[in-house]
C-alpha atoms as one frame of an Amber mdcrd trajectory, in Angstrom:
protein
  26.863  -3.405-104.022  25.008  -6.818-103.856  21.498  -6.288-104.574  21.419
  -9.628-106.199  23.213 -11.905-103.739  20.430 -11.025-101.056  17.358 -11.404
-103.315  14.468 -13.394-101.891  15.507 -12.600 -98.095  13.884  -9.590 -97.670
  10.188 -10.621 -96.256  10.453 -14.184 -96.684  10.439 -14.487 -92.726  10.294
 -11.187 -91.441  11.560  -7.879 -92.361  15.423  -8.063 -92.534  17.987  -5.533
 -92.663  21.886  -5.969 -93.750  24.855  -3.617 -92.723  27.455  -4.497 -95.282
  30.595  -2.500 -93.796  32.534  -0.451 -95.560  35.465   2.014 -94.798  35.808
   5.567 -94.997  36.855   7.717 -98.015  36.514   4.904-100.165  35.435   6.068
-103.751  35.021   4.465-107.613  38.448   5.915-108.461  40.124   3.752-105.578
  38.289   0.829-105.946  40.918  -2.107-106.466  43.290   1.138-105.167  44.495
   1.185-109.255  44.943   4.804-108.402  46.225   4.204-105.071  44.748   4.862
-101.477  43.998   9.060-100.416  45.964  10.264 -97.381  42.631  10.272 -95.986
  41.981   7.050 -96.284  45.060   5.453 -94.928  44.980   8.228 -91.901  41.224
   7.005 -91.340  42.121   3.203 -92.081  42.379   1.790 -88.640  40.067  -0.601
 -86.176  39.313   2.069 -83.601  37.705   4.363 -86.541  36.246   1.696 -88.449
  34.328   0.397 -85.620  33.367   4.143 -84.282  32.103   5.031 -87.669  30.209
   1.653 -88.398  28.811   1.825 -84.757  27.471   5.539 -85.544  25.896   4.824
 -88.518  23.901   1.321 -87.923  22.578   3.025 -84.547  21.130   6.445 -86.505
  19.543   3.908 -89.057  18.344   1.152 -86.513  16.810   4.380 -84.360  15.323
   5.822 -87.622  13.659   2.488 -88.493  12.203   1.663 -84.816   8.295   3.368
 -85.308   8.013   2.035 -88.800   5.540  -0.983 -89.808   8.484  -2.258 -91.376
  11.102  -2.605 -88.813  13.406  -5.169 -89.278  13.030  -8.106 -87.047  16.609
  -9.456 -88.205  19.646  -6.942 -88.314  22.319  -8.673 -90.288  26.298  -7.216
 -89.726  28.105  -8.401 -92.573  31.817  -8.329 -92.966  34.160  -8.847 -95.486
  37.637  -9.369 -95.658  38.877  -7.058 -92.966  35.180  -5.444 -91.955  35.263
  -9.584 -90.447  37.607  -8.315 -88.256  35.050  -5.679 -86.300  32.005  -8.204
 -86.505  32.015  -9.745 -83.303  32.602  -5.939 -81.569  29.563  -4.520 -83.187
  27.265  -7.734 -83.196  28.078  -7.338 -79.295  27.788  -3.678 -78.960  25.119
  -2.958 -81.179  21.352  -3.159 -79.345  18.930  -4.978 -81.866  21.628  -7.464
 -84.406  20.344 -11.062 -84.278  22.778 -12.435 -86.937  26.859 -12.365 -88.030
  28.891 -12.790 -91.308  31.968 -12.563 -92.750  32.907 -13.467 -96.170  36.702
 -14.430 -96.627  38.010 -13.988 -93.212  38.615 -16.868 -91.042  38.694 -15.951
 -87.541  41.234 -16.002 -86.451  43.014 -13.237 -84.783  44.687 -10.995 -87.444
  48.247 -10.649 -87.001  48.566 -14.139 -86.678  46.593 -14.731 -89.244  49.116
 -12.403 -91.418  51.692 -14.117 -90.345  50.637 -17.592 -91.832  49.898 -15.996
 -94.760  53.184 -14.441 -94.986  54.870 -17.439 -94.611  52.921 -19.892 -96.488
  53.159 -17.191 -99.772  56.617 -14.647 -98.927  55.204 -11.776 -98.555  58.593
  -9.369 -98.183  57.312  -8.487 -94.306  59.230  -9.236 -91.552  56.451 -10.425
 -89.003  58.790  -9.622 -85.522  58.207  -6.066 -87.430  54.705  -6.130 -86.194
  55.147  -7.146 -83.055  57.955  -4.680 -81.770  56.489  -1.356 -82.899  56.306
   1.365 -80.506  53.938   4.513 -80.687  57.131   6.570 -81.377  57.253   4.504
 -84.970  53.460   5.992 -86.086  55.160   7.841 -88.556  56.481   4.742 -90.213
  54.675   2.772 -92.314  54.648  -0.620 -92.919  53.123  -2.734 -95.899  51.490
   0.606 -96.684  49.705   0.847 -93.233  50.204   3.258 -90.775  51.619   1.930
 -86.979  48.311   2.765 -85.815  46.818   0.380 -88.012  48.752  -3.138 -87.518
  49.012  -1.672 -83.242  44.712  -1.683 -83.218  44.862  -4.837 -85.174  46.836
  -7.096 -82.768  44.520  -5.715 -80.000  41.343  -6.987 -81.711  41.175 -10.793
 -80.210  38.976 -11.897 -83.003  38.230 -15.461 -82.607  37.527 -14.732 -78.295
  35.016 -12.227 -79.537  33.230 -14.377 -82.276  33.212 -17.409 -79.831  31.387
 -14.674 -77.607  28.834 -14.698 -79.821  25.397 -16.636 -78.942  23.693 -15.435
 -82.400  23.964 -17.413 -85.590  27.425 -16.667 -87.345  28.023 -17.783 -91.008
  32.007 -17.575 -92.431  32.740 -17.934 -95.449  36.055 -18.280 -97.567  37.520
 -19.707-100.444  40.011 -22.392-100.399  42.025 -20.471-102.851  42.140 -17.471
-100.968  45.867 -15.498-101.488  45.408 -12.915 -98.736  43.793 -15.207 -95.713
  44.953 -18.207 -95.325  42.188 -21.133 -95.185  43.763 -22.363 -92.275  41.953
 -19.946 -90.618  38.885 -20.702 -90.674  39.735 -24.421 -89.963  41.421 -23.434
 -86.926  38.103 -21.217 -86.222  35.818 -24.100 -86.445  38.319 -26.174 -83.985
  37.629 -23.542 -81.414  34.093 -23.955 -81.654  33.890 -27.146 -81.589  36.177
 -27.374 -78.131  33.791 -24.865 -76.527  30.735 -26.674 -76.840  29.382 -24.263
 -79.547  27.072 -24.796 -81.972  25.912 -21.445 -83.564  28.561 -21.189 -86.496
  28.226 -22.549 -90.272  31.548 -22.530 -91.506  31.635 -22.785 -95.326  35.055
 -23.161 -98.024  34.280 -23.530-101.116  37.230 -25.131-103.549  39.530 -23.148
-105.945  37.726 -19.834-104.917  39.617 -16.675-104.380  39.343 -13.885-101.996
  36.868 -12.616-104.127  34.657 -15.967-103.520  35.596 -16.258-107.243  36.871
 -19.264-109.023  39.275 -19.330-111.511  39.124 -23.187-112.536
């Protein structure tokens, strides 16, 4: 999807490889969800499957690449948006990834993250919603998400598991951004800074959406 954003890395250094995560049953018709999300994809839209299914398919491609000449010396997991979210737990799990990204999330963990958002913009949620659901609600949906959803999402401690991390880690958002609130990645690069951490570039760039985009 971003052939040209990564042009010139490939072989300047070494051979380098980059896992841009994506979901499951995502297709061109959805994109943007114009048409709306498939039952699939919400019942498949959850941490616990995003991370098995990302997990399964970096391993089968780092294993297929590991006899040729080519190799690559640098395995880049890139995530954006909510992939962020299941960086740290592959760049830790994962045998053989020497670098991090995420491109507009902050860091910080994400129900609390949602909640600032919420509140700074009025999103019609009620945020005690998310933290007093109960297995018995899975049928109930919230925001369009199923139970299991937001429930895997406040387990993933985000920022403990990027602060983890001893690789380089680059974050990116826009200052602009309407569904993460910059904040976030502020409050990420306080963290770092208190634990004595020096692997993260933390970039914001001015009147750019959550698209990166700028409108000005």
């Amino acid at each position: 999807l971003l052939p040209q954003y990564f042009r010139g890395l490939e072989g300047e250094s070494c051979p380098i490889r980059i896992f841009i995560l994506q979901k499951s049953f995502i297709e061109a018709r959805t994109w943007g969800r114009v048409l709306g999300c498939s039952e699939d994809f919400i019942k498949a839209d959850h941490p616990q499957r995003w991370i098995a299914d990302q997990a399964e398919f970096i391993n089968a491609q780092l294993a297929s690449a590991q006899n040729r000449a080519t190799s690559p010396k640098r395995v880049v997991v890139l995530g954006v948006s909510e992939g962020g979210d299941i960086v740290p737990v592959l760049a830790r799990h994962i045998d053989g990834v020497t670098h991090a990204a995420i491109l507009a999330n902050g860091g910080m963990n994400p129900l609390d993250a949602y909640r600032l958002q919420a509140s700074k913009h009025g999103f019609n949620i009620a945020p005690n919603a998310l933290q007093n659901m109960r297995p018995d609600a899975a049928a109930h949906r919230i925001a369009g998400r199923t139970w299991r959803y937001w429930f895997e999402l406040g387990q993933l401690k985000h920022t403990e598991g990027l602060l983890t991390l001893t690789m380089p880690l680059l974050v990116a958002m826009g200052e602009a951004d309407q569904a993460v609130p910059i904040e976030s990645a502020h409050y990420l690069g306080d963290q770092f800074t208190q634990h004595g951490k020096s692997n993260l570039t933390l970039l914001s760039y001015p009147h750019a959406d959550h698209a990166l985009q700028s409108n000005t």
